[in-house]
C-alpha positions in Angstrom: 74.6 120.5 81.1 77.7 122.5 80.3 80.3 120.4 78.2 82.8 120.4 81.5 80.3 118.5 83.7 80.6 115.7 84.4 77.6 113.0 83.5 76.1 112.6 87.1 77.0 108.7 86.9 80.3 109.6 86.6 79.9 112.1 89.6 78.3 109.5 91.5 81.2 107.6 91.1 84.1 110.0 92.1 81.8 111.0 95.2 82.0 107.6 96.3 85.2 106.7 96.0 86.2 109.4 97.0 83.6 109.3 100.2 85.6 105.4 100.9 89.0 107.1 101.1 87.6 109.6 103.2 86.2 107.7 105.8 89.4 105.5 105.7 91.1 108.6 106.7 93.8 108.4 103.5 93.0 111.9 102.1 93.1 115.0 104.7 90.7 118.0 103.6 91.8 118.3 99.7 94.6 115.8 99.2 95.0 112.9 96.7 93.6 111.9 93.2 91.0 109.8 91.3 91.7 108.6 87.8 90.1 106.7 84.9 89.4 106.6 81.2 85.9 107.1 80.3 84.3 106.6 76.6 81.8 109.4 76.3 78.7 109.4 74.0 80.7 109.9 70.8 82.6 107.1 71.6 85.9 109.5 72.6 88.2 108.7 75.5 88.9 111.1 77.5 91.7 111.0 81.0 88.8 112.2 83.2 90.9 113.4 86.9 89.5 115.0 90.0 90.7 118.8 90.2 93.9 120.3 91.9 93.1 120.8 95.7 89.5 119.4 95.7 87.9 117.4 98.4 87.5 114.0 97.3 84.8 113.0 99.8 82.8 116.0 98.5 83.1 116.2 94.9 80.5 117.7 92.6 80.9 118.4 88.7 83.0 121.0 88.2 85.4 119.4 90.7 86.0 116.8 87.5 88.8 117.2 84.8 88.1 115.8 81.2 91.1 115.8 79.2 91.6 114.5 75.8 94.6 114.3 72.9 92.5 117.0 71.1 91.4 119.4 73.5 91.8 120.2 77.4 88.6 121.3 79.2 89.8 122.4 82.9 85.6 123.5 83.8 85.9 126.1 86.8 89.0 123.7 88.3 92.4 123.3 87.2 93.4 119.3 87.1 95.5 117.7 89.3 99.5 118.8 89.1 99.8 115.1 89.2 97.9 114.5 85.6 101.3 113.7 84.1 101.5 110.9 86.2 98.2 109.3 86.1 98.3 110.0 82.3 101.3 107.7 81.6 99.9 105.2 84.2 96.6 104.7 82.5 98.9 103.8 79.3 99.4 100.8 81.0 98.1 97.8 79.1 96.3 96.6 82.0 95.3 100.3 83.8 91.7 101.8 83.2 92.3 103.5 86.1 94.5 104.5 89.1 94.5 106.8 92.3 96.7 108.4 94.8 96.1 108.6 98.3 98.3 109.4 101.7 97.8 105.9 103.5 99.7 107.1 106.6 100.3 104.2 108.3 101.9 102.6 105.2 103.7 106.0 105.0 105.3 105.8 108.3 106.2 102.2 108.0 108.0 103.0 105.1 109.8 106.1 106.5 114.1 105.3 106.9 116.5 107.9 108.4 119.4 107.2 105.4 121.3 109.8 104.3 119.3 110.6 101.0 119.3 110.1 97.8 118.9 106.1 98.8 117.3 103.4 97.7 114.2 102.2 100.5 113.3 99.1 101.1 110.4 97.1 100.0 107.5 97.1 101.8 106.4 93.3 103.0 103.3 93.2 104.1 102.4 90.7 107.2 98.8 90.5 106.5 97.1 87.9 104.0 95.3 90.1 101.8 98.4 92.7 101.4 100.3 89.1 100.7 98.2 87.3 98.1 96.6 90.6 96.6 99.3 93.1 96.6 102.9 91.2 97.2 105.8 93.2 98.0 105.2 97.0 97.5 107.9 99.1 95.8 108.9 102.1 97.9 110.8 105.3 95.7 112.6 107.8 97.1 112.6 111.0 94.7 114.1 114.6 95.6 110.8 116.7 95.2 107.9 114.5 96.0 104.8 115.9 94.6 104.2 116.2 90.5 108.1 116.4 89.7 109.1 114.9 86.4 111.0 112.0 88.4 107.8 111.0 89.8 106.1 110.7 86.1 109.0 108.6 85.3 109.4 106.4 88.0 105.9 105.5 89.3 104.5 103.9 85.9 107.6 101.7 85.5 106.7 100.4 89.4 103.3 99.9 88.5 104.4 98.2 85.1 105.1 95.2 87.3 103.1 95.6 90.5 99.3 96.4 91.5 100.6 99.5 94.3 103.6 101.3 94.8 104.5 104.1 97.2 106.5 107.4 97.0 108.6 107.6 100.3 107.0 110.1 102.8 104.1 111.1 99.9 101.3 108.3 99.5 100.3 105.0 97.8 99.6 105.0 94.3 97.7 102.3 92.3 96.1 100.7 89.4 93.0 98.9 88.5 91.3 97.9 85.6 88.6 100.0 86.7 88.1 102.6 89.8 86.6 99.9 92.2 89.7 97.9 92.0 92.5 100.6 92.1 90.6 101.7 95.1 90.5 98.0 96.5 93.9 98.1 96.4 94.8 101.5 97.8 92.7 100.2 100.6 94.8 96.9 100.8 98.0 98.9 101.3 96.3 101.0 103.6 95.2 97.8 105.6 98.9 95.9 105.3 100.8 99.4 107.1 97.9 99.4 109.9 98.6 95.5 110.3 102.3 96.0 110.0 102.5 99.2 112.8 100.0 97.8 115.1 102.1 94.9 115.3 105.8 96.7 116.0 103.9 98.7 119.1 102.7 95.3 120.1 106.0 93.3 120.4 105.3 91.6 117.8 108.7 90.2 116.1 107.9 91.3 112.4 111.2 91.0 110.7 111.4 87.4 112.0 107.9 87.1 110.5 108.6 88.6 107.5 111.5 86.3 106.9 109.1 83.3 107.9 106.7 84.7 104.8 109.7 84.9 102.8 111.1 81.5 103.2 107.8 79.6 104.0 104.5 81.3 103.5 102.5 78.6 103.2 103.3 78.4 106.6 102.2 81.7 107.7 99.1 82.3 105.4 96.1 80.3 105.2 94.3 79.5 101.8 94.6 82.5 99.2 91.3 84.7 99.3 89.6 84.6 95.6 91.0 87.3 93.3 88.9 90.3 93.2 86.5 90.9 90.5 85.6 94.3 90.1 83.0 93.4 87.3 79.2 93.5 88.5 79.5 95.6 91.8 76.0 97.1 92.7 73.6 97.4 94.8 73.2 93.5 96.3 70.0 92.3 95.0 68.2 88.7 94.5 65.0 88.2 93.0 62.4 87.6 95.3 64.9 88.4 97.7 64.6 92.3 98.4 64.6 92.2 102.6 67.5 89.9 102.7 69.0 91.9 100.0 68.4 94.7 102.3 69.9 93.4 105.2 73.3 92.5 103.4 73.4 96.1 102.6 72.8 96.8 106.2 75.4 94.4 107.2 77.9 94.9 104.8 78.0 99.0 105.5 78.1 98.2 108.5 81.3 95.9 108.2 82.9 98.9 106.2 82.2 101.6 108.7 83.6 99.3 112.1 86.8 98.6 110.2 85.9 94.8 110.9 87.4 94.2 107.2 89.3 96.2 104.0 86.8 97.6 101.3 84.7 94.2 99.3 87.0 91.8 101.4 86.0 88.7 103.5 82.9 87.0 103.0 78.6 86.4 104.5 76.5 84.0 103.9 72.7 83.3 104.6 71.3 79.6 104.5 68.3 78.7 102.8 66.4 75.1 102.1 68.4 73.9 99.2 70.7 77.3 98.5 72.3 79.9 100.1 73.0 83.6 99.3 76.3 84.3 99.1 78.2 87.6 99.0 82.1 87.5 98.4 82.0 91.3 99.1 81.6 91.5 102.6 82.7 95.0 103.7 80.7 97.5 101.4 80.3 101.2 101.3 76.6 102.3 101.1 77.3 104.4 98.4 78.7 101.6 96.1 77.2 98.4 97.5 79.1 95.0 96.7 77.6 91.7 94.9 75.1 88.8 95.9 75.0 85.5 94.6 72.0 82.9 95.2 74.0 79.2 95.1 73.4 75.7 95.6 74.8 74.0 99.1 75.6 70.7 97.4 79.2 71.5 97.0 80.7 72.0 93.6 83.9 71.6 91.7 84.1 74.8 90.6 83.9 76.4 94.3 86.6 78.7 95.6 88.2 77.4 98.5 85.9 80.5 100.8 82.6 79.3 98.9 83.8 75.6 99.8 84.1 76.5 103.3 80.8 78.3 103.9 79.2 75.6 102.4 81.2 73.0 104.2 80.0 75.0 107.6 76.7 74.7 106.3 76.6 71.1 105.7 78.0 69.3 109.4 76.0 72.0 111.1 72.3 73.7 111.8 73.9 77.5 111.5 71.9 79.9 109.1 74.7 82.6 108.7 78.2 82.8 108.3 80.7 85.3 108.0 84.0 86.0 107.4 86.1 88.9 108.3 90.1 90.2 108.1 89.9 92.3 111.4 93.4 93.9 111.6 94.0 93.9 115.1 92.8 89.9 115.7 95.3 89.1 112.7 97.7 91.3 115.1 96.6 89.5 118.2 97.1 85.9 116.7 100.7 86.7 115.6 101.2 87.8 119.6 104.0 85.6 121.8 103.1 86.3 125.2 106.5 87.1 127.5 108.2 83.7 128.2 106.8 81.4 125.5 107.8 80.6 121.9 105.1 80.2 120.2 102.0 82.6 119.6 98.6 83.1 121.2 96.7 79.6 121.4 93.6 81.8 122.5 92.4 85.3 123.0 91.2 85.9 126.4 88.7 89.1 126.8 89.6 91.1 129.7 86.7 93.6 129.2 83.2 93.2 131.1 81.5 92.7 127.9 83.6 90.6 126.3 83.8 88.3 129.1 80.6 87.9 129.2 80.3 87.0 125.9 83.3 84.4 125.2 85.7 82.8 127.9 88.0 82.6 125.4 88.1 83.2 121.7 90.3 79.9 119.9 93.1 81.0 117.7 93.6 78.0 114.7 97.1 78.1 112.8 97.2 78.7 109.6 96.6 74.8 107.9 94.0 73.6 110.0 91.2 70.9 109.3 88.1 72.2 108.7 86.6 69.5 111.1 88.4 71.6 113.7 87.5 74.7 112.2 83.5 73.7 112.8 83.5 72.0 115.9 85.2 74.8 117.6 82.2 77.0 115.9 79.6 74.9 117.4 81.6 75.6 120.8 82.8 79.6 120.4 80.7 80.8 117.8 84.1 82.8 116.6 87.6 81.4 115.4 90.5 83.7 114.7 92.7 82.0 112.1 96.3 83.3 112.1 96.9 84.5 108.7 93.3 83.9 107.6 91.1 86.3 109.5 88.3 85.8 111.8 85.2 83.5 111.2 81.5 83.5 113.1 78.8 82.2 112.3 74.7 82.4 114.2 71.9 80.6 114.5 69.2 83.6 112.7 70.4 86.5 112.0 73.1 88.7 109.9 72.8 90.8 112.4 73.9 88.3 115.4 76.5 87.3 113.4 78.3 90.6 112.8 78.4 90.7 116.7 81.8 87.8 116.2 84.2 89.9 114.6 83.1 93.6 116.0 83.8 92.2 119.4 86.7 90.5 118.8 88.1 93.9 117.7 86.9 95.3 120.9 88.8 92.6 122.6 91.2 92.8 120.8 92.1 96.9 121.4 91.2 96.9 125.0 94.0 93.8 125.7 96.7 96.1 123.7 95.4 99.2 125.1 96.2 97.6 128.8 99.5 96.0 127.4 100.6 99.6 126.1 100.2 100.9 129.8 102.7 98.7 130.9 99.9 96.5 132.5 100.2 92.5 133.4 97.0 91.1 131.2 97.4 87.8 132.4 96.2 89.8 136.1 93.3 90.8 134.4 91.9 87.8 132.6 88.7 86.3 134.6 90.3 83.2 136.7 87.7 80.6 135.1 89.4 81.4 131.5 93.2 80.4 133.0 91.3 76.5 133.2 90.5 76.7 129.4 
């Protein structure tokens, strides 16, 4: 191996990050960077940065820039024009790694028509994961948005104090103390501008909302998700367990693909005698997998408030899976005050032929709600959409009937704002036995 290849390990790893922002359509053809240190065999650290103009969901060796404080090795490639930047963020006590990537709907939700130079607002996200994960996202403006020495100045000292920042009308960057959770959070800022632009074309009133988070947010958000934990991500795996292990990869790719939930966000469980296995990495690339945990039921003090809760399920009940998703456009939908009324959706009627013959309504819980009410609407819908806490489902065998909740609720979901963007009257086209719900 020539000294500027990369280890393939290391290759493996771009590609599939890379491959993740690709399919999550935040890079076009060749734009955007990957960043980390790496500590090779003789124990040197090197900035190691994907090449100037290279296609992140394609990457192969040469495409991969080691740099050091001794020697610059370029391989067939030269690096990124934005090394400078990436550099000085990785100095960062708590930044092994960081990436750049053009999350477009963040990017237009971010966009202002001020004379320039200004000073942009902050980005608030609506969503809970951009909420508890990522908090309020600076947004720069800088006269020449792409490598200038403004940029190299002002991004690190943003990312000093916060996990994402963005560059007005260039891209997201962010920070992780490795790849997977810089590119967690890239995805999370992707996810909160989605949220946050679906919602304006719905009619949804986001600044009131956003003062609401503001002021009260316990009052908009239910219980914080677990932090992320980047450490131990692989390919799911039990011993004894390899089929089922199999089928939370199957599951959780799926999850990823659909869009039913961010990269490793939401939760799936599978029931056993006296344990369950437990993922808290839902949604998860094939290429990088996520993590599985074998637990007991028998609750314990040390359980997360979403561990509690699947177990919780699990104990008043006789369902064998559960899962829990953050699909976008339900956390859209549950924020939704029809015309005439003050408060939002109670209930998500499908107006669809599929749909409708699946649910006759979908329940929407607030926020705070008792997980008594939580279950017993489970044992009657199957799915709950929880404003500000994402969408739960559980099923009686398989991973695979339980993925059915959330993928149609998004179906639901985009064929009701579909028929509302046409100008059309939903109410008109909800079956008449739902209206007696």
């Amino acid at each position: 191996m020539s000294k500027w290849e990369a280890p393939p390990a290391l290759v493996r790893l771009f590609h599939s990050v890379g491959r993740v922002l690709l399919l999550n359509d935040m890079e076009d053809s060749h734009c955007g960077n990957i960043a980390l240190l790496w500590r090779d065999g003789q124990g040197q650290e090197h900035l190691v940065i994907t090449s100037t103009g290279s296609q992140k969901g394609d990457l192969d060796a040469r495409q991969i820039c080691f740099l050091s404080t001794t020697e610059t090795d370029h391989g067939y490639y030269k690096a990124s024009s934005e090394t400078d930047i990436h550099a000085r963020i990785l100095a960062l006590p708590d930044a092994a790694a960081s990436i750049h990537a053009h999350t477009k709907d963040l990017t237009v939700m971010t966009y202002d028509d001020e004379a320039k130079p200004n000073t942009p607002a902050p980005f608030v996200p609506i969503d809970p994961l951009g909420h508890h994960h990522l908090g309020v996202i600076p947004v720069d403006w800088v006269a020449v948005p792409s490598g200038s020495a403004e940029m190299a100045k002002i991004i690190p000292e943003r990312l000093r104090d916060h996990p994402a920042m963005l560059i007005q009308g260039h891209g997201t960057f962010t920070k992780g103390r490795n790849v997977l959770e810089a590119l967690y959070r890239i995805c999370l800022a992707d996810n909160s501008g989605y949220v946050a632009r679906l919602a304006e074309r719905m009619g949804v009133r986001v600044d009131s909302l956003r003062q609401d988070i503001q002021a009260r947010p316990e009052e908009v958000f239910a219980a914080p998700p677990p932090p992320y934990m980047p450490e131990g991500i692989g390919t799911p795996e039990v011993a004894g367990e390899e089929e089922i292990a199999a089928e939370f990869r199957r599951t959780g790719a799926r999850i990823f693909e659909s869009r039913l939930s961010p990269f490793h966000t939401g939760s799936v469980s599978v029931r056993g005698v006296k344990t369950m296995l437990y993922s808290p990495t839902a949604s998860m690339p094939r290429e990088i997998g996520g993590v599985l945990r074998e637990m007991p039921l028998d609750t314990k003090k040390t359980d997360d408030a979403e561990i509690a809760l699947h177990k919780a399920i699990y104990q008043k009940s006789q369902f064998q899976t559960v899962l829990h998703c953050f699909v976008p456009e339900a956390e859209v939908m549950a924020h939704f005050i029809p015309p005439g009324q003050e408060k939002p959706v109670e209930r998500i009627v499908p107006i669809d032929a599929e749909g409708s013959f699946l649910y006759l309504v979908i329940p929407v819980l607030p926020p705070r709600f008792e997980t008594a009410t939580l279950i017993r609407l489970l044992h009657d819908y199957k799915v709950v959409v929880v404003r500000g806490g994402g969408v739960w489902g559980v099923g009686s065998q398989s991973l695979s009937e339980v993925l059915h909740h959330p993928s149609s609720v998004r179906e639901i979901c985009l064929y009701r704002f579909g028929a509302m963007e046409r100008g059309l009257d939903v109410s008109r086209l909800e079956p008449d036995q739902a209206k007696n719900w």
